[in-house]
C-alpha positions in Angstrom: -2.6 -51.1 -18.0 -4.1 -48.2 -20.5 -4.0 -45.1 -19.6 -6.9 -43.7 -17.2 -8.2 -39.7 -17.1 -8.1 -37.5 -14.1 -12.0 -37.1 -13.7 -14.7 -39.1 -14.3 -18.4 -38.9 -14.1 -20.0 -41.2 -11.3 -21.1 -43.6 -14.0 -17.5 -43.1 -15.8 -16.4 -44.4 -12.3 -17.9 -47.5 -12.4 -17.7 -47.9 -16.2 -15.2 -46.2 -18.4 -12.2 -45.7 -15.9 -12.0 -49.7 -15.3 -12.6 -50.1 -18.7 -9.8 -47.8 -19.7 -7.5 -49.6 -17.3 -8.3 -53.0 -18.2 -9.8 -53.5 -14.5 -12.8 -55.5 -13.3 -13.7 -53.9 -10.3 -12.6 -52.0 -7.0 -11.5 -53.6 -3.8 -11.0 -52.7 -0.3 -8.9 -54.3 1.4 -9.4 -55.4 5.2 -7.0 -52.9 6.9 -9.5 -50.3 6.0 -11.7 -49.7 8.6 -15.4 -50.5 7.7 -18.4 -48.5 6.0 -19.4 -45.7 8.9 -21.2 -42.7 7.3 -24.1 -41.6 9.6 -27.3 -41.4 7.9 -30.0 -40.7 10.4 -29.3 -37.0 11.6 -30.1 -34.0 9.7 -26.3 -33.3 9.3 -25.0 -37.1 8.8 -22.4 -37.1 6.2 -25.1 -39.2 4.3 -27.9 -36.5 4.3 -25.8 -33.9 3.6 -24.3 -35.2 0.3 -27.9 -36.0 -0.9 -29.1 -32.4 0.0 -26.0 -31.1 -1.5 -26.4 -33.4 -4.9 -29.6 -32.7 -5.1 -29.5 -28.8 -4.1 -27.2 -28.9 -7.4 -29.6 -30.8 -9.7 -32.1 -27.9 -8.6 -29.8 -25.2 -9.1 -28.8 -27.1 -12.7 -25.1 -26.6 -12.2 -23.3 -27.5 -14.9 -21.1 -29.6 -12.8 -20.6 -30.6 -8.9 -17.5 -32.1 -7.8 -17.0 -34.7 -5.4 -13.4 -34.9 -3.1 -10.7 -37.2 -4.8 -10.1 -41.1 -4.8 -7.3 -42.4 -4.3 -6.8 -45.6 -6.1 -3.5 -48.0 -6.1 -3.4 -50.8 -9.7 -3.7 -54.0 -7.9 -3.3 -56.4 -10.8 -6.9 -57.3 -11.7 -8.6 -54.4 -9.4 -8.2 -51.2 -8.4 -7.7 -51.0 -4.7 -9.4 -48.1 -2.9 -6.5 -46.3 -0.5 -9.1 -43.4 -0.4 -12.8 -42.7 -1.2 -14.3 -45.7 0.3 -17.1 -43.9 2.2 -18.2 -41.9 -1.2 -17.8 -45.4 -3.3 -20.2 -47.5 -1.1 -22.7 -44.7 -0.7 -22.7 -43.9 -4.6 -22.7 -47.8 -5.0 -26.1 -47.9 -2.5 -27.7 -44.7 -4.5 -27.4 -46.4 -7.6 -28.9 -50.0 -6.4 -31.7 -47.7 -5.1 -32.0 -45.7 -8.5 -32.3 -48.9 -10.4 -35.0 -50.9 -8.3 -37.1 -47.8 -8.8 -36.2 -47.0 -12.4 -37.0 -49.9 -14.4 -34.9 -50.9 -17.5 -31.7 -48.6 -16.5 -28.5 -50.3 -16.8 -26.5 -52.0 -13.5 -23.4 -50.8 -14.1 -22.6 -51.2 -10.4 -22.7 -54.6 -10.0 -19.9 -56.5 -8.5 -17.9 -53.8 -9.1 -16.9 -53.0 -5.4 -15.3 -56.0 -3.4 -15.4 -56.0 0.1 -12.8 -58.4 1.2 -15.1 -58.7 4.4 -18.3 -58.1 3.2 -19.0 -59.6 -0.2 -22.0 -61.7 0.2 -23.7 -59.2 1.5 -23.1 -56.5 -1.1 -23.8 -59.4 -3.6 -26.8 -60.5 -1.8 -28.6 -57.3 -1.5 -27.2 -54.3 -2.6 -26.4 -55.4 -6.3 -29.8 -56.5 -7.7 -33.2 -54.6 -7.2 -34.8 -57.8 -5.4 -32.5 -57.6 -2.6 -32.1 -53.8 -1.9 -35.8 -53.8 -2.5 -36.0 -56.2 0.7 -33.7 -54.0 2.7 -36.6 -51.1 2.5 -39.0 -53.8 3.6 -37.8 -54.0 6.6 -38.7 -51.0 9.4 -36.4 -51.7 12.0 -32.3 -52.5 12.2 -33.8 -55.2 14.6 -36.4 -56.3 12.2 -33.7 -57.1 9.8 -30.9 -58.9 11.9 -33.6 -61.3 13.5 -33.7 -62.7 10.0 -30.4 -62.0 8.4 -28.1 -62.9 11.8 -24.9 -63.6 9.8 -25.0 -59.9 8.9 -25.3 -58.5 12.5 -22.4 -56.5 12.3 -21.1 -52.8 12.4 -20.5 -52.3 8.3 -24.0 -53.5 7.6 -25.8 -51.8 10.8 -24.2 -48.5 8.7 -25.5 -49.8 5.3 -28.8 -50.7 6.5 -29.3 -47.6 7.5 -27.7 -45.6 4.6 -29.9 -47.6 3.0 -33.2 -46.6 4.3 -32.4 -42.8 4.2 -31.8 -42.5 0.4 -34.9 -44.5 -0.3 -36.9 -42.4 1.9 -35.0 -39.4 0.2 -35.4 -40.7 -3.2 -39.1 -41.5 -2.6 -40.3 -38.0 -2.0 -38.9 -37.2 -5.5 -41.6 -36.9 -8.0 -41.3 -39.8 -10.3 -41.2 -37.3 -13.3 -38.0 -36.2 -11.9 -36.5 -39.4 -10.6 -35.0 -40.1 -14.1 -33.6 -36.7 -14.4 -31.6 -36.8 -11.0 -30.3 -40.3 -11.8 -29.1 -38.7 -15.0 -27.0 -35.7 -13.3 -25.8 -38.2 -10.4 -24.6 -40.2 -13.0 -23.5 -37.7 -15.9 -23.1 -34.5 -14.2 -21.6 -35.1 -11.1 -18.1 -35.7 -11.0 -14.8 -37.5 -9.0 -11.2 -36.5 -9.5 -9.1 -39.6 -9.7 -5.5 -40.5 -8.7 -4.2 -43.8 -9.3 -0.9 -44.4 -7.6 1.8 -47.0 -8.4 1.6 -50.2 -7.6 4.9 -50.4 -5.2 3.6 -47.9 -2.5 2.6 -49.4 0.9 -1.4 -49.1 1.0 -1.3 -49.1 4.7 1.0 -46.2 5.0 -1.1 -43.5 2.7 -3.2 -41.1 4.1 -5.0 -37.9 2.4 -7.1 -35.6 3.4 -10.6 -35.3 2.5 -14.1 -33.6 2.9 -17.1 -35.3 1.7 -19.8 -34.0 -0.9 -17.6 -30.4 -0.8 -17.8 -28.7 -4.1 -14.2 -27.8 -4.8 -12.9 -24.9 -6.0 -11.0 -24.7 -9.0 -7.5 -24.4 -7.5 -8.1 -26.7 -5.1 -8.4 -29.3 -7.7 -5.2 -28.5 -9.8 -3.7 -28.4 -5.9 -4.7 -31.9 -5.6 -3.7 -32.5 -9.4 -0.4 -31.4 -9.0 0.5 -33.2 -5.5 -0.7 -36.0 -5.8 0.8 -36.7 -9.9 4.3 -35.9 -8.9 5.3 -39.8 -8.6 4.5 -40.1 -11.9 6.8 -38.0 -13.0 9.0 -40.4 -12.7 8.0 -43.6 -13.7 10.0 -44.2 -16.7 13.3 -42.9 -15.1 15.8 -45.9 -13.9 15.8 -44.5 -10.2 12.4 -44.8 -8.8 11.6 -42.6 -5.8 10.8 -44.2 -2.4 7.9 -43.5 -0.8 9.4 -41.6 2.0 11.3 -39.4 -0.9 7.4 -39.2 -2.6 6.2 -38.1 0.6 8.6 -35.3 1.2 8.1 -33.8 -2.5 4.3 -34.1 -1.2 5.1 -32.4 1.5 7.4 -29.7 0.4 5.0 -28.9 -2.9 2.1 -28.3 -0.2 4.1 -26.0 1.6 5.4 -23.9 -1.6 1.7 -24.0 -2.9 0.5 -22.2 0.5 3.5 -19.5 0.0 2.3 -18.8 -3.5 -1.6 -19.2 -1.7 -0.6 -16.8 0.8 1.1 -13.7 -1.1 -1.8 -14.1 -3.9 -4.0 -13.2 -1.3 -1.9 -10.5 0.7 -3.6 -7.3 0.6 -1.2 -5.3 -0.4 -0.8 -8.0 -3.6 -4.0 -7.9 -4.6 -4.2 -4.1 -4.7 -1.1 -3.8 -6.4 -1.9 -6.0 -9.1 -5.2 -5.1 -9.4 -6.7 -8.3 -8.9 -10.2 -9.3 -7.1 -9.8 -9.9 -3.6 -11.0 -13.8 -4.0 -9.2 -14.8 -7.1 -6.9 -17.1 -5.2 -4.3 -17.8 -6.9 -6.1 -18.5 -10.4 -4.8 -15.1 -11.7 -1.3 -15.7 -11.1 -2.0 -19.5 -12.8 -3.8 -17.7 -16.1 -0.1 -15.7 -16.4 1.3 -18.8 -17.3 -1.0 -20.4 -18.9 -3.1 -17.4 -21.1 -5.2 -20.4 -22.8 -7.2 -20.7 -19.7 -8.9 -17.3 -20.6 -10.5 -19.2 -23.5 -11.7 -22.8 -21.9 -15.4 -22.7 -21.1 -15.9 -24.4 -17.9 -16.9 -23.3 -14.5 -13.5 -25.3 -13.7 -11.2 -23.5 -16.2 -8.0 -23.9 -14.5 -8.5 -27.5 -13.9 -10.2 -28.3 -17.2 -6.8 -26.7 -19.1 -4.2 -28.6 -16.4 -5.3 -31.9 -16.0 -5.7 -32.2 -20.0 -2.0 -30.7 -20.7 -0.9 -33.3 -18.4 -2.7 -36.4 -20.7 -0.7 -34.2 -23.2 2.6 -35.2 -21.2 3.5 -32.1 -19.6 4.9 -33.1 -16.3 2.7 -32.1 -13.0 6.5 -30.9 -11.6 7.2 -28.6 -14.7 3.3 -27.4 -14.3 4.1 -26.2 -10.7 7.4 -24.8 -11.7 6.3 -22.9 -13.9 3.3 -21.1 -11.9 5.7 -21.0 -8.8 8.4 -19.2 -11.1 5.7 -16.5 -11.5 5.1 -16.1 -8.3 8.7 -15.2 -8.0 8.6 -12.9 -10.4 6.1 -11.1 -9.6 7.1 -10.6 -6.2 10.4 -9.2 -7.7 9.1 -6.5 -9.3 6.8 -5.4 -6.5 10.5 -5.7 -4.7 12.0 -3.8 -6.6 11.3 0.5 -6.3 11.6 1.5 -10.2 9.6 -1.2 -11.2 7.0 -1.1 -9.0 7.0 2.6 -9.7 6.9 2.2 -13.4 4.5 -1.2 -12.9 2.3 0.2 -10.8 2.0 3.2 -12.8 0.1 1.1 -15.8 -1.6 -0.9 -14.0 -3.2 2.0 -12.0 -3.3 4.8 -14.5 -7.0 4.5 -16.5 -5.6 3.1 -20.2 -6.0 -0.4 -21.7 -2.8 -1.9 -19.9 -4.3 -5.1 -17.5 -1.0 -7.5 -16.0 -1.9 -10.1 -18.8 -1.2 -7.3 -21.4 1.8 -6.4 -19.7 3.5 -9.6 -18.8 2.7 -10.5 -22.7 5.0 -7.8 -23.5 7.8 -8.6 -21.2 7.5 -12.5 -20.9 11.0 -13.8 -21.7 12.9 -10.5 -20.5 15.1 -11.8 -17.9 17.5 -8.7 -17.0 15.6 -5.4 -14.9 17.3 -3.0 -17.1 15.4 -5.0 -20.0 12.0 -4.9 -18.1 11.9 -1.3 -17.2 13.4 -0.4 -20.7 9.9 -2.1 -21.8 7.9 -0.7 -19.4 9.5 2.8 -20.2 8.3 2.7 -24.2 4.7 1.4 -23.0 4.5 4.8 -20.7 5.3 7.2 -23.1 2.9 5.7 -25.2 0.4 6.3 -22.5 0.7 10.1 -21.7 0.0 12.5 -24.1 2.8 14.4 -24.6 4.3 16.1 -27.5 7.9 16.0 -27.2 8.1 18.3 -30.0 6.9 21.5 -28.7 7.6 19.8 -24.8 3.6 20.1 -23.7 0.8 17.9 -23.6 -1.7 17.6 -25.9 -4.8 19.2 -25.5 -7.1 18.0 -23.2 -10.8 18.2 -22.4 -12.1 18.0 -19.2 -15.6 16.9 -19.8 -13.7 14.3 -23.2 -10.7 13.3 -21.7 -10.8 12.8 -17.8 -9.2 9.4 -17.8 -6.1 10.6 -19.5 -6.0 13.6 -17.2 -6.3 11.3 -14.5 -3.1 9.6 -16.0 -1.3 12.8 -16.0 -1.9 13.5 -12.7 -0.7 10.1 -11.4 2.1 10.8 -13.0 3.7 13.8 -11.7 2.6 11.9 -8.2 4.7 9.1 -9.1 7.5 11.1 -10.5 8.5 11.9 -6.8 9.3 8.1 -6.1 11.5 8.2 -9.7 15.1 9.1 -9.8 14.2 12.2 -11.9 16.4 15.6 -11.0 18.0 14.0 -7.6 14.6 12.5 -5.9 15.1 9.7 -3.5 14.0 6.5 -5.1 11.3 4.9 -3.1 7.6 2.5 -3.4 4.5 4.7 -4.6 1.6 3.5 -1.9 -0.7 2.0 -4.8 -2.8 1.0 -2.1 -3.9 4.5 -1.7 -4.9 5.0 -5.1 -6.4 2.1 -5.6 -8.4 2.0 -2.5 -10.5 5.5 -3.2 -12.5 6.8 -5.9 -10.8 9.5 -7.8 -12.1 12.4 -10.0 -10.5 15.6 -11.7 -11.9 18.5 -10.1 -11.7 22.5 -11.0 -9.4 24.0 -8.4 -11.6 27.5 -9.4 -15.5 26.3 -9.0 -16.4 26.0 -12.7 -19.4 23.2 -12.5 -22.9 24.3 -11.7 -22.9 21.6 -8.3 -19.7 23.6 -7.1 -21.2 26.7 -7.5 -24.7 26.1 -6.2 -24.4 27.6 -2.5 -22.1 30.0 -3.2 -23.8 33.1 -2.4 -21.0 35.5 -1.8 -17.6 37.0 -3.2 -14.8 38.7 -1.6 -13.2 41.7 -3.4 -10.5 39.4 -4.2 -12.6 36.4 -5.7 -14.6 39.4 -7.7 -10.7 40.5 -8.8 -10.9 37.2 -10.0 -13.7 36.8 -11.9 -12.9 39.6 -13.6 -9.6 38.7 -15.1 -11.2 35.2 -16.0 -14.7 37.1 -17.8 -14.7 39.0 -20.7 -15.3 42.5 -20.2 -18.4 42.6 -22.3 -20.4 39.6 -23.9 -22.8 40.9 -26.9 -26.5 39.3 -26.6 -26.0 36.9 -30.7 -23.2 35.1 -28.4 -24.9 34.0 -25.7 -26.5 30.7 -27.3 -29.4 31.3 -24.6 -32.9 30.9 -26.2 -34.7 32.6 -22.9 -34.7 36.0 -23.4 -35.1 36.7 -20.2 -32.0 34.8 -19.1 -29.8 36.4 -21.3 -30.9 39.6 -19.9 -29.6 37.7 -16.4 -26.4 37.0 -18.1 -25.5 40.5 -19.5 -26.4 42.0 -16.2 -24.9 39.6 -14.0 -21.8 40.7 -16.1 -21.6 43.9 -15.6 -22.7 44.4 -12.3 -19.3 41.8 -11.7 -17.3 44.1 -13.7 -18.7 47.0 -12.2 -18.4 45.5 -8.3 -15.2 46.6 -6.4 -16.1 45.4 -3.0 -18.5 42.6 -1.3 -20.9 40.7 -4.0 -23.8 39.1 -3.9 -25.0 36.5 -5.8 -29.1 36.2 -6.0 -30.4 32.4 -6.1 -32.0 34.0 -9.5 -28.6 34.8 -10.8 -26.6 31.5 -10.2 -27.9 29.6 -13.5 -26.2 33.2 -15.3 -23.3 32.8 -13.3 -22.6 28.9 -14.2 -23.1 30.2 -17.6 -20.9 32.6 -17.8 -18.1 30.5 -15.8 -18.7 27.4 -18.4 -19.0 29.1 -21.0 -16.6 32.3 -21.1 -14.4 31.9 -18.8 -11.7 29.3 -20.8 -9.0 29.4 -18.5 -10.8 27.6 -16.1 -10.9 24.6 -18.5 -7.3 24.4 -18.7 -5.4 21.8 -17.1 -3.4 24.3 -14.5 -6.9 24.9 -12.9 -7.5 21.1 -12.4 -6.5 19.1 -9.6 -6.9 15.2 -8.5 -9.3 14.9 -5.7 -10.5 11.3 -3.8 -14.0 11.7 -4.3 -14.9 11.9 -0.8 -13.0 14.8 0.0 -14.1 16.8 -3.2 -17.8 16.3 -2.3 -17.0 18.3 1.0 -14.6 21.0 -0.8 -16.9 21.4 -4.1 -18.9 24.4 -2.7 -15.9 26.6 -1.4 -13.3 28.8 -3.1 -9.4 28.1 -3.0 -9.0 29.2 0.5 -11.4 27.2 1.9 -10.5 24.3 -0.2 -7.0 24.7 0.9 -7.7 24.3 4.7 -9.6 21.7 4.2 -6.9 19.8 2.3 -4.6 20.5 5.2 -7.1 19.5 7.8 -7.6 16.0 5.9 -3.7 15.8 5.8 -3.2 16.3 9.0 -5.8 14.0 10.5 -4.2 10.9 8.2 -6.3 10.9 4.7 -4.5 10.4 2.1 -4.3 13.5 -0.6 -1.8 13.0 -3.3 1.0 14.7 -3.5 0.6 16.9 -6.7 -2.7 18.1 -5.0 -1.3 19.0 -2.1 1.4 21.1 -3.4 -1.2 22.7 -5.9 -3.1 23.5 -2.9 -0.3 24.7 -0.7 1.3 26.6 -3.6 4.5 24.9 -3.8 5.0 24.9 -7.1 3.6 28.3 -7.9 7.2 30.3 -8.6 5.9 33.7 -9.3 5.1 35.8 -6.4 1.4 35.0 -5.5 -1.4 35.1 -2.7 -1.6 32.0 -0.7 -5.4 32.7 0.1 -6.6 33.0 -3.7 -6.3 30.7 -7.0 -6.1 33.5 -9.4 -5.2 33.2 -13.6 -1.6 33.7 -13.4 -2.2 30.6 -10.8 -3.5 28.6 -13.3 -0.9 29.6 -15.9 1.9 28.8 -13.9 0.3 25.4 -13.0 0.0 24.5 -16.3 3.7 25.7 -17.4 5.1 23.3 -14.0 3.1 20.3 -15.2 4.4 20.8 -18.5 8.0 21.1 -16.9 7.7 17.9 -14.9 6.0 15.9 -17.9 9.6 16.8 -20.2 11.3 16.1 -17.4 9.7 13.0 -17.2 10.3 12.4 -21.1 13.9 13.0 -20.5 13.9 10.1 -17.6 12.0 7.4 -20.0 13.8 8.3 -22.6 17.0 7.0 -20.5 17.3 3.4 -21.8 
């Protein structure tokens, strides 16, 4: 017998798979109970697989896929274990299709054999003068008072299968008749598994769904399953059924693990996957080529044609279930995961494709987070040399400040200068919206409603403002604005108690924060802030801010743990007031995330 493909067209069904195989038709055997799709209701399994055909002949899918077959080589024919209800009812849309289309090709005749009811197949559903007197007749009764040798369940079920999809069929415009026999026949496809010829017919059973558009991993599922008896078919010691059956079983059971922790919420967020990629991104890790196949069925497309290659359907699954290991591993285990999660979360280039290309092969954990190690220090922007970070600006360079910051909140779960090794919540992270935020208003939307200064916000203003501004510097066209600015200055520089701020001054006032006052673009006086929780802080000075932040703490929100110390003053060592964020504040920031960066250095650099 030649070789036969996985899928077929409807028309390849009846044509090119038999011819393939060196088979002359299907056969179903008399054990199997008869033909019993429903046809009359709105929801009979006969209606709903024309809607659903048709629906994607309207929608012009590219493909629609109908459930498997399950076929066993019976000498001369094929003999139909599974798929007999889809076979009969493609094999009645067809007879129908070709008494209305004139000059099409049969290529369903006497290709399925009814052990029980040939003659009638033969005598009316194969050639357009008989199914054409079928629809002649109005009535089930109508039919049997002439045709009494057929009164019998299998053709009361054809009859009337029979009369729906010519009723169906004939409210199709006859311009468009053609072109849905053309995706029935071309488009619309059937996944095929041909077992061996020793298995006991009687005793197989698989599941099925009728006219269900499968998704991609359900297919390679059913590839996989049900191709593992090949696998062995050349081998002296062939398996038993029963031993066939229990792989089945056990492969089904170890697919559901992998389906289950692909899916886990905790997974996906750690990963950074969608939340209904099934398990198709853990497949593309060992199998990168998918990424290129252009198919709405990648995965399948790719799998089923590396298995006409000869790979083996049990060294397929091995390999995506040895992933799934692996990646659970390193979630597992605290370092990695730190260091893992770290790039995957931090805003650079590094997706887990890019990453498990770089440490596909490493076996060993010292040798994964030794990788993993030289791709972070790549990633922050350090410079070892002078033990700082590079400069960085806030309106040019926010996603590397974000990676900073994620940093020195993940260098609390690393085993840097005696901390406790534990698992960074990801989760957290990943679930929010984040943005770098001035810890001293800076931005014209923080400093909108602020209409008043204390004596020791004015202190503050005037360390961070010059103590003069000369009119050619302010790059101000307005004349009368610049006026606003050099006033505004000096009645701040001037002020020693209580000030006001005049809804006329503010535009001065943002520009002579953004514009003058440089320290507050430096790094110490920026902070990492869920978006949620900055909207509500954005209009308050330090104090307020920082009850805030402790209010959100305390009633569960997540803030992360950089922020929270910034805001609590915990890593402030010079002696300072808890109620203000003051220069020397934003100094001494700066100088402890410079600290913690080297000390972070120092940890990577540990190989």
């Amino acid at each position: 017998m030649g070789k036969s493909k996985t899928i077929y067209s409807t028309k390849g069904i009846f044509t090119k798979l038999l011819e393939d195989t060196e088979k002359e038709h299907f056969l179903i055997p008399t054990y199997q109970r008869g033909y019993k799709w429903s046809s009359e209701e709105d929801n009979s399994q006969v209606k709903v697989l024309l809607n659903d055909l048709y629906s994607a002949y309207s929608n012009s899918s590219e493909r629609y896929y109908l459930q498997f077959i399950t076929l066993k080589d019976s000498k001369q024919a094929f003999e139909v274990i599974d798929g007999q209800q889809r076979l009969t009812t493609l094999t009645v849309l067809f007879g129908l299709f070709f008494a209305k289309l004139k000059g099409e090709d049969n290529f369903i005749a006497n290709k399925l054999n009814y052990q029980i009811r040939k003659n009638f197949l033969e005598e009316f559903i194969y050639t357009n003068g008989g199914i054409q007197k079928i629809t002649l007749f109005e009535t089930w009764e109508e039919f049997i008072s002439e045709n009494k040798e057929h009164n019998n369940q299998d053709v009361f079920y054809l009859f009337h299968a029979t009369k729906t999809i010519d009723k169906f069929l004939s409210n199709i415009p006859n311009d468009e008749l053609l072109k849905f026999f053309n995706y029935i026949a071309n488009k619309v496809q059937i996944i095929v598994n041909v077992l061996d010829n020793e298995m006991n017919s009687e005793k197989i059973f698989i599941n099925v769904n009728k006219g269900v558009k499968l998704k991609d991993e359900d297919l390679v599922k059913g590839l996989l399953i049900t191709k593992i008896p090949l696998d062995n078919k050349d081998e002296k010691y062939r398996l038993t059924e029963n031993e066939i059956n229990e792989i089945r079983s056990l492969l089904g059971k170890q697919w559901d693990e992998i389906s289950h922790w692909a899916n886990r919420k905790d997974i996906v967020s750690f990963y950074k996957q969608k939340s209904d990629g099934g398990i198709g991104w853990i497949i593309k890790l060992a199998y990168p080529s998918i990424n290129s196949i252009k198919s709405d069925i990648p995965i399948f497309t790719y799998l089923s044609e590396q298995y006409q290659k000869g790979e083996k359907a049990t060294k397929i699954f091995e390999r995506i279930y040895s992933i799934k290991l692996i990646l659970d591993d390193w979630f597992n285990i605290p370092e990695i995961h730190n260091l893992l999660g770290f790039l995957l979360h931090s805003e650079n280039n590094y997706t887990l494709s890019k990453i498990w290309n770089e440490v596909n092969g490493i076996s060993t954990k010292k040798d994964i987070i030794k990788i993993l190690k030289e791709i972070i220090i790549k990633e922050i922007p350090f410079d070892e040399s002078i033990q700082s970070l590079k400069e960085l600006n806030y309106n040019d360079n926010k996603s590397e400040l974000f990676t900073v910051f994620l940093s020195l909140d993940i260098i609390k779960c690393l085993p840097i200068n005696k901390e406790v090794i534990d698992f960074y919540n990801f989760k957290l992270i990943n679930d929010e919206n984040w943005s770098i935020e001035h810890i001293f208003p800076q931005n014209p939307e923080d400093l909108k409603n602020i209409t008043d200064f204390s004596h020791k916000e004015i202190d503050i203003l005037k360390e961070l403002l010059p103590d003069k501004i000369n009119e050619d510097e302010i790059s101000v066209k307005d004349a009368d604005e610049k006026d606003k600015i050099i006033n505004l200055l000096s009645k701040i520089k001037n002020t020693t108690d209580k000030l006001c701020i005049a809804d006329t001054e503010k535009s001065a006032l943002v520009y002579l924060l953004s514009k003058n006052a440089n320290d507050l673009h430096r790094i110490g006086n920026l902070a990492l802030l869920e978006l949620g929780i900055n909207s509500s802080l954005s209009n308050n000075f330090f104090d307020k801010k920082r009850k805030k932040i402790a209010s959100k703490v305390s009633l569960g929100r997540f803030v992360p743990f950089h922020t929270y110390d910034v805001f609590s003053k915990l890593i402030i060592k010079e002696k300072t007031n808890l109620h203000i964020w003051s220069r020397s504040d934003i100094l001494e920031h700066e100088k402890y995330i410079n600290e913690r960066i080297n000390e972070l250095f120092i940890y990577l650099k540990q190989i």
